[in-house]
TIGUPA-710082 format. One record per residue (C-alpha): residue in three letters; chain; x, y, z. Coordinates in nm, 2 decimals. Layout:
BEGIN
Ala; A; X; Y; Z
...
END
This chain:
BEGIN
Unk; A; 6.42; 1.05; 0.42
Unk; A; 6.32; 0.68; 0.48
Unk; A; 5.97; 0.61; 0.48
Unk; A; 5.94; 0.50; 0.80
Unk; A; 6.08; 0.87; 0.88
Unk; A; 5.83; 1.03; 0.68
Unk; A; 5.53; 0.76; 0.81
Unk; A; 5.65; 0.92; 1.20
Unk; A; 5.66; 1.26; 1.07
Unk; A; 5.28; 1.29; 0.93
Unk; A; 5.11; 1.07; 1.20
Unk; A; 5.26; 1.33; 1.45
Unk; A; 5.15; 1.59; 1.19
Unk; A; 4.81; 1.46; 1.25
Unk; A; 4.83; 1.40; 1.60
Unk; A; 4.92; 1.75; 1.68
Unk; A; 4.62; 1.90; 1.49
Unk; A; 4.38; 1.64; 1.60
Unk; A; 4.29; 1.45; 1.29
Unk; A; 4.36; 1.12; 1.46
Unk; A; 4.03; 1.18; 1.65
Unk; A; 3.80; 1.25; 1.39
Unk; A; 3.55; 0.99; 1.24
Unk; A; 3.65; 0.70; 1.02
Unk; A; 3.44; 0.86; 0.73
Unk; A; 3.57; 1.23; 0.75
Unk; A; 3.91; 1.11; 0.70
Unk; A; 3.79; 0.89; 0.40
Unk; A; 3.65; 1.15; 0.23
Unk; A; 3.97; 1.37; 0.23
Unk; A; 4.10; 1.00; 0.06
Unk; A; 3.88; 1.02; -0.19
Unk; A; 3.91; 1.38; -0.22
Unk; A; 4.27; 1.32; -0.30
Unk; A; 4.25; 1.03; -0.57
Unk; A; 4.02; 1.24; -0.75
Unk; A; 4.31; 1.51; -0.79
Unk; A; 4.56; 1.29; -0.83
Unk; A; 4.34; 1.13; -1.15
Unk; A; 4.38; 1.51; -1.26
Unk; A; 4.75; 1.52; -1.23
Unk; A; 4.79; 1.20; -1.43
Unk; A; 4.63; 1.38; -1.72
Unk; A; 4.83; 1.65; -1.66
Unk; A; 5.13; 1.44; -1.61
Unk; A; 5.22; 1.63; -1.29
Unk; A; 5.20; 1.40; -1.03
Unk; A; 5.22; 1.57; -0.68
Unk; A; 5.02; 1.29; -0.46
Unk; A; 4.86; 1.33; -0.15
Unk; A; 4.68; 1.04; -0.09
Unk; A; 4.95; 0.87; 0.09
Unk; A; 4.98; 1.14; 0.33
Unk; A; 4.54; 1.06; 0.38
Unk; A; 4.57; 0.74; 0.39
Unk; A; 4.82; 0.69; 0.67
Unk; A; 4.57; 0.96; 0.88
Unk; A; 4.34; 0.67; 0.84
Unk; A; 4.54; 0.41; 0.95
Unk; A; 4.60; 0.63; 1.26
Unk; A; 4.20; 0.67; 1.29
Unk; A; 4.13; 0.31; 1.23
Unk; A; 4.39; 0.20; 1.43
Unk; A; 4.58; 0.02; 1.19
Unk; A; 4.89; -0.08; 1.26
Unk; A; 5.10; 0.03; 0.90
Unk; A; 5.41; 0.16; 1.06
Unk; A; 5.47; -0.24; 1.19
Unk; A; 5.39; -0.34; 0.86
Unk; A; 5.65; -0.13; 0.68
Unk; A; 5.92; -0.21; 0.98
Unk; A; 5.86; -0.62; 0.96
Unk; A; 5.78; -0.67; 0.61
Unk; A; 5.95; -0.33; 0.46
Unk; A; 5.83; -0.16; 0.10
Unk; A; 5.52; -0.44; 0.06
Unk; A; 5.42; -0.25; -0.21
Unk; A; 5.72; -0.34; -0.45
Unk; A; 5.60; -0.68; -0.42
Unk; A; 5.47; -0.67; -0.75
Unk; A; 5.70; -0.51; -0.94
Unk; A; 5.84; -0.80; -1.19
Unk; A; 5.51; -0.87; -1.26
Unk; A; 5.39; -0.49; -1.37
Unk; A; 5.74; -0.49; -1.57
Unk; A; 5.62; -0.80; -1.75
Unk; A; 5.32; -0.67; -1.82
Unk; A; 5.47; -0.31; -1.94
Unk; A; 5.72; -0.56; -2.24
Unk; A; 5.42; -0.69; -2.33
Unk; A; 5.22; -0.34; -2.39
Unk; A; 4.96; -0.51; -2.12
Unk; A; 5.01; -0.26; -1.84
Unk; A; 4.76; 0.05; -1.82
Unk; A; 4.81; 0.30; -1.56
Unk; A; 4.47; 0.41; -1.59
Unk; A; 4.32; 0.07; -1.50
Unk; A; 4.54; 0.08; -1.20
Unk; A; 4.38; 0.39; -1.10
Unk; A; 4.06; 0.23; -1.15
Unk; A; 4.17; -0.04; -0.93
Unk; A; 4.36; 0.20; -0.67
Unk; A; 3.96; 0.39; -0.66
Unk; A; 3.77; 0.02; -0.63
Unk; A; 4.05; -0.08; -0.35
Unk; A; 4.01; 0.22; -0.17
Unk; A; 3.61; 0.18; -0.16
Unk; A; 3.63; -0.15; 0.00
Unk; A; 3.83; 0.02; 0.31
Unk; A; 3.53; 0.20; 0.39
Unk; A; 3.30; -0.09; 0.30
Unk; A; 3.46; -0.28; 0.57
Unk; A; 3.43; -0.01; 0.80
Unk; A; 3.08; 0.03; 0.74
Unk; A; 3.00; -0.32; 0.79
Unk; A; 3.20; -0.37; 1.10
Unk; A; 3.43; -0.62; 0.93
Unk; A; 3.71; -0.70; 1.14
Unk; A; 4.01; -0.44; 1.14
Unk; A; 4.19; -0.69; 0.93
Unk; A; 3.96; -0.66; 0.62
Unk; A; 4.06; -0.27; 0.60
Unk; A; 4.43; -0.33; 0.66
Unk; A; 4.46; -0.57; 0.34
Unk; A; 4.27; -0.28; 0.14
Unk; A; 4.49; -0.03; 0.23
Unk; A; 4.81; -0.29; 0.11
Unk; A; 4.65; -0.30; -0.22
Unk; A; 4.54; 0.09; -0.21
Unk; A; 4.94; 0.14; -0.12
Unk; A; 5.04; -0.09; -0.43
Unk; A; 4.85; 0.07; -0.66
Unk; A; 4.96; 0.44; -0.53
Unk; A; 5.32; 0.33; -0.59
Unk; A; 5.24; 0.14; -0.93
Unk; A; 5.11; 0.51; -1.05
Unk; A; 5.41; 0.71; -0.89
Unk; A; 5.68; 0.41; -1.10
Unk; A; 5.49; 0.51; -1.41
Unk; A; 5.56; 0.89; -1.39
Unk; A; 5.92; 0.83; -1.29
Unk; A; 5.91; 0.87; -0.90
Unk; A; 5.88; 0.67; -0.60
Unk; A; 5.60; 0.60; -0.33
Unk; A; 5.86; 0.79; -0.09
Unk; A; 5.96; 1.11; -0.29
Unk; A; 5.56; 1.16; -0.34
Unk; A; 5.50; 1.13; 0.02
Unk; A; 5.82; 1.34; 0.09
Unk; A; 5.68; 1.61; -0.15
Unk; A; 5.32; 1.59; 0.01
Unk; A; 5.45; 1.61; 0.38
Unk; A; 5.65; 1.92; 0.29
Unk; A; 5.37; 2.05; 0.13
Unk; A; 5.16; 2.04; 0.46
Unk; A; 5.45; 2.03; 0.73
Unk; A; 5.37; 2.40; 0.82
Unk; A; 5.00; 2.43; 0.74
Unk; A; 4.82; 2.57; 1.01
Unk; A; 4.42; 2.52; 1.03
Unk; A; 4.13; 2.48; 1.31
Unk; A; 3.92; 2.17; 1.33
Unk; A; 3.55; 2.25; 1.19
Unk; A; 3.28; 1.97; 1.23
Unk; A; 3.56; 1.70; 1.18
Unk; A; 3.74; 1.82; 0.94
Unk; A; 4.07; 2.03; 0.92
Unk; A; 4.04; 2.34; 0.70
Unk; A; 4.40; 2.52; 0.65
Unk; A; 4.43; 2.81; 0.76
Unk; A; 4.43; 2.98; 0.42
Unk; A; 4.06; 2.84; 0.34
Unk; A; 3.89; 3.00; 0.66
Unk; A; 3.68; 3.30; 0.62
Unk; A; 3.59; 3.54; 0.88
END
């Protein structure tokens, strides 16, 4: 599946249970919730990544226009490819500093929202949150795509209720 495809698929996801209503810093807490397990997986070597799935939810919150981003300028986030490569033959390339980076990147989408920084400040955070993202999936052998592939099948059929602004599956409720 393209990830144009998959981009349609989990903003209509979202749509359909709500969470393109809920406030700007809800959603950016899920984000962070979800780089801090997918630090975990890289230790484990297991990557199974849903920050890209979070991430377009706040696009959709925020208003962000990624979809036309992806359409007109296609995968952005290969842009920096040769360089990484270049940087792996000369044993300079870390993924954990990359991490690092994706976690400082992130940070400054929120910052912006927080200080009512015009839209555009977020949307070149979330570029460089996406680089990093697929910098990390290249290093453990899979794609931006096959991670967000994996991730929306993961939650495709998930069923939950909105509580205070947040979706809890359906699985985590208690009577």
């Amino acid at each position: 599946m393209s990830y144009l495809e998959l981009l349609d698929k989990v903003e209509q996801w979202a749509k359909d249970r709500g969470l393109d209503t809920v406030e700007a810093r809800t959603q950016y807490t899920k984000l962070i919730e979800e780089q801090g397990e997918l630090g975990l997986a890289m230790l484990e070597d297991n990557i199974n990544d849903d920050s890209g799935v979070t991430l377009i939810i706040y696009c959709l919150i925020r208003g962000i226009d990624f979809k036309k981003q992806v359409e007109e300028e296609g995968n952005f986030w290969t842009e920096y490819d040769d360089l990484a490569q270049k940087h792996k033959e000369e044993g300079n390339f870390d993924v954990n500093k990359v991490f690092n980076y994706l976690v400082f990147s992130s940070s400054r989408i929120i910052s912006a929202y927080n200080r009512n920084r015009p839209i555009e400040f977020e949307h070149l955070s979330v570029e460089r949150t996406m680089e990093c993202l697929h910098d990390i999936a290249k290093e453990y052998n899979t794609t931006l795509e096959e991670t967000l592939e994996m991730a929306y099948n993961e939650i495709k059929n998930r069923k939950g209720k909105m509580i205070d602004g947040v979706f809890v599956k359906e699985e985590d409720l208690h009577e």
